[in-house]
N, C-alpha and C positions, 0 to 999 in steps of 0.2 A: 374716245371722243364721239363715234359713232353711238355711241350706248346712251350718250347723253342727248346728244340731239333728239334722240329718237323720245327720252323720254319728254323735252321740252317740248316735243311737239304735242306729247297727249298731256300734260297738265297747262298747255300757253295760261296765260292770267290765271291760272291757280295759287298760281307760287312766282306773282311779279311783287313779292312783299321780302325787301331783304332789309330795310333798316328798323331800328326799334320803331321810329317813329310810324312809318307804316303797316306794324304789327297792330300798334297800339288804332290805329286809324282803323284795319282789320276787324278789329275789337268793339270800336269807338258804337253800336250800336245796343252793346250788352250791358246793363248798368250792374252799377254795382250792387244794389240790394234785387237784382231780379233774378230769373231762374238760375237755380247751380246745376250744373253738369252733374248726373251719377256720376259713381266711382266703383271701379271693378276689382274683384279679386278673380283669377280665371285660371283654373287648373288646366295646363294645355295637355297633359302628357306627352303620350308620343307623336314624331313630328311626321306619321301619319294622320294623324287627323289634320293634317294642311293641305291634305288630298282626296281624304275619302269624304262621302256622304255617309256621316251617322251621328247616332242622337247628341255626341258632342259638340260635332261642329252644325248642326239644324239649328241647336238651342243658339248658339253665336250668331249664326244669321237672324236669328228672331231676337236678340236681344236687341242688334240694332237696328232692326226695325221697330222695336218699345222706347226708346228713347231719342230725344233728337237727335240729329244729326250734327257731330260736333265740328268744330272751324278745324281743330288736330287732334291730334290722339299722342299722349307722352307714355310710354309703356319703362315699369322698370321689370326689368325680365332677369330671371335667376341666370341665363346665360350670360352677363355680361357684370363676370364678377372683378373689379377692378382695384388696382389699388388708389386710391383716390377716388372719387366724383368726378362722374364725367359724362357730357352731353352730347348728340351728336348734333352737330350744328354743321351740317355740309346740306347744298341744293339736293342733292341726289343720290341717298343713303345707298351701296348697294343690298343684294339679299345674301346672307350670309347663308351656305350650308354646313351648319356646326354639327356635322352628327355622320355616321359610316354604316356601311352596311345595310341601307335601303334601297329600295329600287331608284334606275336612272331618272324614272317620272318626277320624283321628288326633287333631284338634284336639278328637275331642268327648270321648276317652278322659277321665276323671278316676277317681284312682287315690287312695281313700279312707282311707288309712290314717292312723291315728292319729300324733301327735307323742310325745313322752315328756321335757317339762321336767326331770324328776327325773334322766333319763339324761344330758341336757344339761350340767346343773350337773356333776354326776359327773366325766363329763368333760372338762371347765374344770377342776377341781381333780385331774384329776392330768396335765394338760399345764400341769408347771409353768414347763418353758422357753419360753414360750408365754402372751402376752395373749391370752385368747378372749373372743369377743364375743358374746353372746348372741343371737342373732338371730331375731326376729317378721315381718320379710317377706318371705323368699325362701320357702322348699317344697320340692316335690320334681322338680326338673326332667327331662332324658329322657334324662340320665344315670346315671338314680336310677331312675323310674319304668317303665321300657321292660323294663330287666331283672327287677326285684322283681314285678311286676306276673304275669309268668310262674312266680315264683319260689312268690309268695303272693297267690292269687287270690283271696284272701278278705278281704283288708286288715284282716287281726283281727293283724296284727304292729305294732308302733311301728318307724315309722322315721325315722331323723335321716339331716341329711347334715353333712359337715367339708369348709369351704370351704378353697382351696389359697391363699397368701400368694401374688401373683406376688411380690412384693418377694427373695422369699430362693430362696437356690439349692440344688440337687437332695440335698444330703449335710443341709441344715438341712431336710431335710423326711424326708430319711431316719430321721435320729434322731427326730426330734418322733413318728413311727410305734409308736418304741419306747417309749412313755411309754402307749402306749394298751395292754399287753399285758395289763392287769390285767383289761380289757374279757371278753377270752377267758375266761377263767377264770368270769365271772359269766354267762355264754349270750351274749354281745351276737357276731352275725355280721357282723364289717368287710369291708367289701370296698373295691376300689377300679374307679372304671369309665372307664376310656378306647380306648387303644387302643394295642399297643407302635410299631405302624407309619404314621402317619397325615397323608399330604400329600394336601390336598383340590385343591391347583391341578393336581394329577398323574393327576388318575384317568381311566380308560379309560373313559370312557362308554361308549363301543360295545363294551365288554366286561365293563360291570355283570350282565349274564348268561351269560357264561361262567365256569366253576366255576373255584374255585379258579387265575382269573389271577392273576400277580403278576410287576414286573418284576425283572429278574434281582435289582438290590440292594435291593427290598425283601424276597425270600425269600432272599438273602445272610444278611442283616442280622437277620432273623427266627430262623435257623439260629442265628445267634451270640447271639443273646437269649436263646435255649432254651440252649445251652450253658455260656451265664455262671449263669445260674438255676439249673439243674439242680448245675453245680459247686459252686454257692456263690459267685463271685465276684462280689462286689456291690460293689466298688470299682471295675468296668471301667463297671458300668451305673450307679453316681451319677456316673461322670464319663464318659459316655456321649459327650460331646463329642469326646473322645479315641481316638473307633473310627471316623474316616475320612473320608471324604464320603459313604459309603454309611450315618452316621447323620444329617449335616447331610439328607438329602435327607429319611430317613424321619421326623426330630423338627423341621420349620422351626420350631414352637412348641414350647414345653415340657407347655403344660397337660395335653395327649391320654398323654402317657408317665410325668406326675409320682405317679398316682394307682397307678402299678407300683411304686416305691419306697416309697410309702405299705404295699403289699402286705408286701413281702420287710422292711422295717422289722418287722415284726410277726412274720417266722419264728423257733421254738421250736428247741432241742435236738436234738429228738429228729421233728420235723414232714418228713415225707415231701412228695417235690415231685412233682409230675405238672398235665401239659398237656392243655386239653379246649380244643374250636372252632380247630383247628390251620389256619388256612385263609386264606389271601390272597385281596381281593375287588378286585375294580376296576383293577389293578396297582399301588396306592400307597397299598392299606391291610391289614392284617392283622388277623381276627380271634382271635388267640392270647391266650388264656387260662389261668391259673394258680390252680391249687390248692393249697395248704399244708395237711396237715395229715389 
Protein backbone atom coordinates (compact mmCIF):
# COMPACT_ATOMS: atom_id res chain seq x y z
CA UNK A 1 0.00 0.00 0.00
CA UNK A 2 2.95 2.12 0.84
CA UNK A 3 4.36 1.35 -2.70
CA UNK A 4 1.28 2.84 -4.18
CA UNK A 5 0.85 5.90 -2.43
CA UNK A 6 4.23 6.81 -3.09
CA UNK A 7 3.74 6.13 -6.65
CA UNK A 8 0.29 8.31 -6.68
CA UNK A 9 2.10 10.96 -5.46
CA UNK A 10 4.60 11.31 -8.39
CA UNK A 11 2.11 10.76 -11.31
CA UNK A 12 -1.21 12.83 -9.22
CA UNK A 13 -3.34 13.97 -12.70
CA UNK A 14 -1.26 11.81 -14.78
CA UNK A 15 -3.28 8.88 -14.47
CA UNK A 16 -6.76 10.41 -12.99
CA UNK A 17 -8.18 8.82 -16.46
CA UNK A 18 -9.78 5.31 -15.44
CA UNK A 19 -13.07 5.15 -17.49
CA UNK A 20 -13.13 4.54 -21.33
CA UNK A 21 -14.88 7.50 -21.58
CA UNK A 22 -12.10 9.58 -20.02
CA UNK A 23 -9.45 7.92 -22.09
CA UNK A 24 -11.35 8.80 -25.02
CA UNK A 25 -11.65 12.55 -23.77
CA UNK A 26 -7.58 11.93 -23.11
CA UNK A 27 -7.53 11.48 -26.70
CA UNK A 28 -10.38 13.62 -27.82
CA UNK A 29 -7.54 16.36 -29.16
CA UNK A 30 -5.95 13.85 -31.81
CA UNK A 31 -7.92 13.41 -34.88
CA UNK A 32 -8.30 10.81 -36.64
CA UNK A 33 -6.74 11.46 -39.96
CA UNK A 34 -3.70 13.55 -38.16
CA UNK A 35 -0.30 12.51 -37.06
CA UNK A 36 0.24 8.60 -36.33
CA UNK A 37 2.55 7.59 -33.72
CA UNK A 38 5.82 5.49 -35.05
CA UNK A 39 5.96 2.14 -34.35
CA UNK A 40 8.91 0.22 -32.86
CA UNK A 41 10.65 -2.87 -33.18
CA UNK A 42 13.58 -2.81 -30.30
CA UNK A 43 16.19 -5.42 -29.75
CA UNK A 44 16.61 -5.01 -25.92
CA UNK A 45 19.06 -7.86 -25.20
CA UNK A 46 20.46 -8.10 -22.15
CA UNK A 47 18.70 -6.66 -19.12
CA UNK A 48 21.84 -4.74 -18.59
CA UNK A 49 21.42 -2.39 -20.79
CA UNK A 50 18.48 -1.16 -18.29
CA UNK A 51 21.57 0.12 -16.53
CA UNK A 52 24.39 0.86 -18.33
CA UNK A 53 25.30 3.88 -20.60
CA UNK A 54 26.06 2.39 -24.12
CA UNK A 55 25.44 2.84 -27.71
CA UNK A 56 22.19 0.72 -27.07
CA UNK A 57 20.54 2.42 -24.68
CA UNK A 58 22.00 6.34 -25.93
CA UNK A 59 20.27 5.47 -29.43
CA UNK A 60 16.78 4.86 -27.00
CA UNK A 61 17.17 7.94 -25.26
CA UNK A 62 17.53 9.67 -28.69
CA UNK A 63 14.84 8.03 -30.30
CA UNK A 64 12.65 9.54 -27.90
CA UNK A 65 13.69 12.52 -28.17
CA UNK A 66 12.87 12.09 -32.48
CA UNK A 67 9.65 11.55 -31.97
CA UNK A 68 6.75 12.99 -30.06
CA UNK A 69 5.98 12.40 -26.95
CA UNK A 70 3.40 9.71 -26.66
CA UNK A 71 -0.13 9.93 -24.27
CA UNK A 72 1.33 5.73 -23.51
CA UNK A 73 3.46 3.37 -24.52
CA UNK A 74 1.77 -0.52 -25.25
CA UNK A 75 4.92 -2.69 -25.54
CA UNK A 76 4.37 -6.39 -26.52
CA UNK A 77 7.66 -7.99 -25.11
CA UNK A 78 8.77 -11.59 -25.78
CA UNK A 79 8.88 -11.96 -22.03
CA UNK A 80 5.34 -12.15 -21.48
CA UNK A 81 4.67 -15.38 -23.37
CA UNK A 82 0.99 -16.35 -22.42
CA UNK A 83 -1.49 -18.50 -23.04
CA UNK A 84 -4.15 -16.47 -24.11
CA UNK A 85 -4.10 -12.55 -24.73
CA UNK A 86 -3.75 -10.49 -22.17
CA UNK A 87 -3.43 -6.90 -21.08
CA UNK A 88 -2.30 -5.27 -18.27
CA UNK A 89 -4.96 -3.18 -17.09
CA UNK A 90 -4.04 -2.39 -13.24
CA UNK A 91 -3.16 1.75 -11.93
CA UNK A 92 0.21 0.62 -10.94
CA UNK A 93 1.94 -2.14 -12.91
CA UNK A 94 4.85 -3.45 -10.69
CA UNK A 95 8.71 -3.95 -12.22
CA UNK A 96 9.16 -7.34 -12.78
CA UNK A 97 12.76 -8.84 -12.32
CA UNK A 98 12.49 -11.70 -14.82
CA UNK A 99 16.08 -12.82 -15.00
CA UNK A 100 19.24 -14.28 -12.29
CA UNK A 101 22.50 -13.83 -11.87
CA UNK A 102 23.00 -9.94 -12.33
CA UNK A 103 24.16 -7.66 -10.09
CA UNK A 104 21.95 -6.36 -7.01
CA UNK A 105 21.83 -2.78 -8.88
CA UNK A 106 19.73 -4.26 -11.43
CA UNK A 107 17.31 -5.86 -9.09
CA UNK A 108 17.03 -2.69 -7.15
CA UNK A 109 15.77 -0.70 -10.41
CA UNK A 110 11.98 0.00 -10.12
CA UNK A 111 10.55 1.80 -12.86
CA UNK A 112 7.41 3.71 -11.61
CA UNK A 113 5.23 4.20 -14.11
CA UNK A 114 1.74 4.55 -14.24
CA UNK A 115 -0.82 1.69 -15.67
CA UNK A 116 -3.79 3.20 -17.81
CA UNK A 117 -7.13 0.80 -17.27
CA UNK A 118 -8.96 3.06 -19.62
CA UNK A 119 -6.32 2.19 -22.38
CA UNK A 120 -6.78 -1.43 -21.49
CA UNK A 121 -10.26 -1.79 -21.89
CA UNK A 122 -9.74 0.30 -25.24
CA UNK A 123 -7.86 -2.11 -26.49
CA UNK A 124 -9.87 -5.27 -25.78
CA UNK A 125 -12.52 -3.69 -27.72
CA UNK A 126 -10.93 -3.29 -30.78
CA UNK A 127 -8.94 -6.65 -30.79
CA UNK A 128 -12.08 -8.24 -31.80
CA UNK A 129 -10.46 -11.48 -33.27
CA UNK A 130 -9.07 -11.86 -30.01
CA UNK A 131 -10.41 -12.85 -26.30
CA UNK A 132 -8.30 -10.47 -24.08
CA UNK A 133 -7.99 -10.89 -20.64
CA UNK A 134 -7.56 -8.18 -18.37
CA UNK A 135 -4.84 -8.64 -16.31
CA UNK A 136 -3.84 -7.29 -12.34
CA UNK A 137 -0.71 -9.31 -11.90
CA UNK A 138 1.92 -9.36 -14.21
CA UNK A 139 3.79 -5.40 -14.81
CA UNK A 140 6.34 -4.42 -16.47
CA UNK A 141 9.10 -6.83 -16.85
CA UNK A 142 12.83 -6.13 -18.57
CA UNK A 143 11.37 -6.43 -21.76
CA UNK A 144 9.41 -3.43 -21.18
CA UNK A 145 11.17 -1.56 -18.49
CA UNK A 146 15.00 -1.86 -19.63
CA UNK A 147 14.17 0.10 -22.69
CA UNK A 148 11.11 2.63 -21.68
CA UNK A 149 13.07 3.52 -18.62
CA UNK A 150 15.82 5.27 -20.98
CA UNK A 151 13.21 6.24 -23.18
CA UNK A 152 11.07 8.20 -20.17
CA UNK A 153 12.96 8.85 -17.19
CA UNK A 154 10.43 10.25 -15.50
CA UNK A 155 7.68 7.55 -15.53
CA UNK A 156 5.05 10.35 -15.93
CA UNK A 157 3.96 8.10 -19.17
CA UNK A 158 1.32 5.20 -18.75
CA UNK A 159 2.53 2.04 -19.83
CA UNK A 160 0.85 -1.34 -20.67
CA UNK A 161 2.21 -4.25 -21.95
CA UNK A 162 0.29 -7.17 -24.77
CA UNK A 163 1.06 -10.52 -23.61
CA UNK A 164 1.88 -12.98 -26.78
CA UNK A 165 -0.51 -16.27 -27.16
CA UNK A 166 2.10 -19.00 -27.48
CA UNK A 167 -0.89 -21.28 -28.60
CA UNK A 168 -1.05 -19.40 -32.20
CA UNK A 169 1.27 -19.07 -35.00
CA UNK A 170 3.21 -16.07 -36.52
CA UNK A 171 0.50 -14.86 -39.36
CA UNK A 172 -2.36 -15.03 -36.35
CA UNK A 173 -0.38 -12.65 -34.46
CA UNK A 174 0.51 -10.82 -37.55
CA UNK A 175 -3.01 -9.88 -38.26
CA UNK A 176 -4.11 -9.47 -34.46
CA UNK A 177 -1.27 -6.19 -34.92
CA UNK A 178 -3.52 -4.89 -37.37
CA UNK A 179 -6.58 -4.36 -35.18
CA UNK A 180 -4.38 -2.17 -32.87
CA UNK A 181 -3.80 0.56 -35.78
CA UNK A 182 -6.33 2.76 -34.51
CA UNK A 183 -3.88 3.17 -31.26
CA UNK A 184 -1.54 5.26 -33.64
CA UNK A 185 -3.86 7.64 -34.41
CA UNK A 186 -4.85 8.59 -30.62
CA UNK A 187 -0.66 9.01 -29.30
CA UNK A 188 -0.35 5.53 -28.05
CA UNK A 189 3.51 4.45 -28.92
CA UNK A 190 3.49 0.46 -29.72
CA UNK A 191 6.39 -1.22 -29.80
CA UNK A 192 7.60 -4.56 -29.78
CA UNK A 193 10.73 -5.84 -27.60
CA UNK A 194 12.69 -8.74 -28.49
CA UNK A 195 15.28 -9.61 -30.57
CA UNK A 196 15.19 -10.62 -34.56
CA UNK A 197 18.32 -12.97 -33.77
CA UNK A 198 18.40 -14.84 -30.51
CA UNK A 199 20.03 -18.22 -29.62
CA UNK A 200 21.21 -18.04 -25.98
CA UNK A 201 22.78 -21.78 -26.00
CA UNK A 202 25.16 -20.12 -28.97
CA UNK A 203 26.61 -17.27 -27.55
CA UNK A 204 30.25 -16.52 -27.56
CA UNK A 205 31.02 -15.73 -24.14
CA UNK A 206 34.59 -15.02 -24.68
CA UNK A 207 33.39 -12.55 -27.22
CA UNK A 208 30.63 -10.68 -25.14
CA UNK A 209 33.15 -7.81 -25.54
CA UNK A 210 34.05 -7.66 -28.78
CA UNK A 211 32.14 -5.31 -31.03
CA UNK A 212 29.90 -6.25 -33.12
CA UNK A 213 30.71 -10.27 -33.32
CA UNK A 214 28.47 -12.21 -34.98
CA UNK A 215 28.52 -15.59 -36.58
CA UNK A 216 28.60 -15.89 -40.30
CA UNK A 217 24.58 -17.00 -40.22
CA UNK A 218 23.52 -15.04 -37.84
CA UNK A 219 24.55 -11.75 -39.84
CA UNK A 220 23.45 -13.84 -42.92
CA UNK A 221 20.21 -13.95 -41.61
CA UNK A 222 20.15 -10.51 -40.16
CA UNK A 223 20.97 -9.05 -43.77
CA UNK A 224 17.98 -10.91 -45.05
CA UNK A 225 15.62 -9.47 -42.31
CA UNK A 226 16.69 -6.07 -43.23
CA UNK A 227 15.99 -6.91 -46.83
CA UNK A 228 12.56 -8.53 -46.46
CA UNK A 229 11.60 -5.39 -43.99
CA UNK A 230 12.90 -2.76 -45.88
CA UNK A 231 10.94 -4.45 -49.28
CA UNK A 232 7.86 -5.11 -47.68
CA UNK A 233 7.95 -8.82 -47.87
CA UNK A 234 6.30 -9.91 -44.80
CA UNK A 235 5.02 -13.22 -46.09
CA UNK A 236 8.92 -14.62 -46.12
CA UNK A 237 9.15 -13.17 -42.34
CA UNK A 238 5.62 -14.73 -40.82
CA UNK A 239 6.75 -17.76 -42.34
CA UNK A 240 10.26 -17.30 -41.47
CA UNK A 241 10.44 -21.05 -41.06
CA UNK A 242 10.86 -21.20 -44.74
CA UNK A 243 14.30 -19.35 -44.89
CA UNK A 244 16.63 -22.22 -44.16
CA UNK A 245 18.60 -23.46 -41.38
CA UNK A 246 20.29 -20.30 -41.01
CA UNK A 247 16.59 -19.27 -39.41
CA UNK A 248 16.14 -22.57 -37.50
CA UNK A 249 19.44 -21.55 -35.68
CA UNK A 250 18.66 -17.84 -35.25
CA UNK A 251 14.65 -18.29 -33.97
CA UNK A 252 15.04 -22.11 -31.68
CA UNK A 253 11.93 -20.14 -30.02
CA UNK A 254 9.51 -18.02 -31.47
CA UNK A 255 8.81 -15.65 -28.45
CA UNK A 256 12.31 -13.27 -29.04
CA UNK A 257 11.20 -12.77 -32.87
CA UNK A 258 7.12 -12.71 -32.51
CA UNK A 259 7.00 -9.22 -31.05
CA UNK A 260 8.74 -8.10 -34.80
CA UNK A 261 5.48 -9.05 -36.56
CA UNK A 262 3.63 -7.59 -33.95
CA UNK A 263 5.79 -4.32 -35.36
CA UNK A 264 5.39 -4.66 -39.35
CA UNK A 265 1.54 -5.66 -38.40
CA UNK A 266 1.17 -2.13 -37.63
CA UNK A 267 2.86 -0.41 -40.86
CA UNK A 268 0.84 2.47 -42.73
CA UNK A 269 0.74 3.41 -46.43
CA UNK A 270 2.58 5.73 -46.53
CA UNK A 271 5.31 4.73 -43.12
CA UNK A 272 9.06 5.09 -44.00
CA UNK A 273 11.26 2.12 -42.91
CA UNK A 274 14.66 2.60 -41.29
CA UNK A 275 17.02 0.52 -38.97
CA UNK A 276 18.66 1.86 -35.62
CA UNK A 277 21.21 -0.56 -33.02
CA UNK A 278 22.26 -2.49 -36.38
CA UNK A 279 24.69 -4.71 -34.36
CA UNK A 280 25.39 -8.42 -33.53
CA UNK A 281 26.59 -9.11 -29.93
CA UNK A 282 27.79 -12.40 -28.63
CA UNK A 283 27.73 -14.27 -32.21
CA UNK A 284 24.04 -15.47 -31.84
CA UNK A 285 22.31 -12.46 -31.16
CA UNK A 286 21.42 -9.25 -33.07
CA UNK A 287 20.62 -6.08 -31.72
CA UNK A 288 18.54 -4.70 -34.89
CA UNK A 289 16.08 -2.62 -34.60
CA UNK A 290 13.13 -0.98 -36.59
CA UNK A 291 11.46 2.00 -37.08
CA UNK A 292 8.20 2.73 -38.96
CA UNK A 293 7.12 5.77 -39.43
Amino acid sequence: MQRKNFIKTLVAGAVGMTGLSAFNKFTSDLKEDGYLMPVLFVGHGSPMNGIEDNEFSRHWTKMAQEIPTPKAVLVVSAHWFSKGTKITAMDFPQTIHDFGGFPQALFDVQYPAPGNPALARETVALLQSAHVELDHDWGLDHGTWTIVRHMYPGADIPVLQLSIDYTKGPQYHFDLAKELYALRKKGVLIMGSGNMVHNLRMVAWDKLNQDAYGYDWALQLNTKFKELIAGGDYTNLIHYDRLGPEARLAIPTPEHYLPLLYTLGLKGEKDAVSFFNDKAVAGSLTMTSVKLG
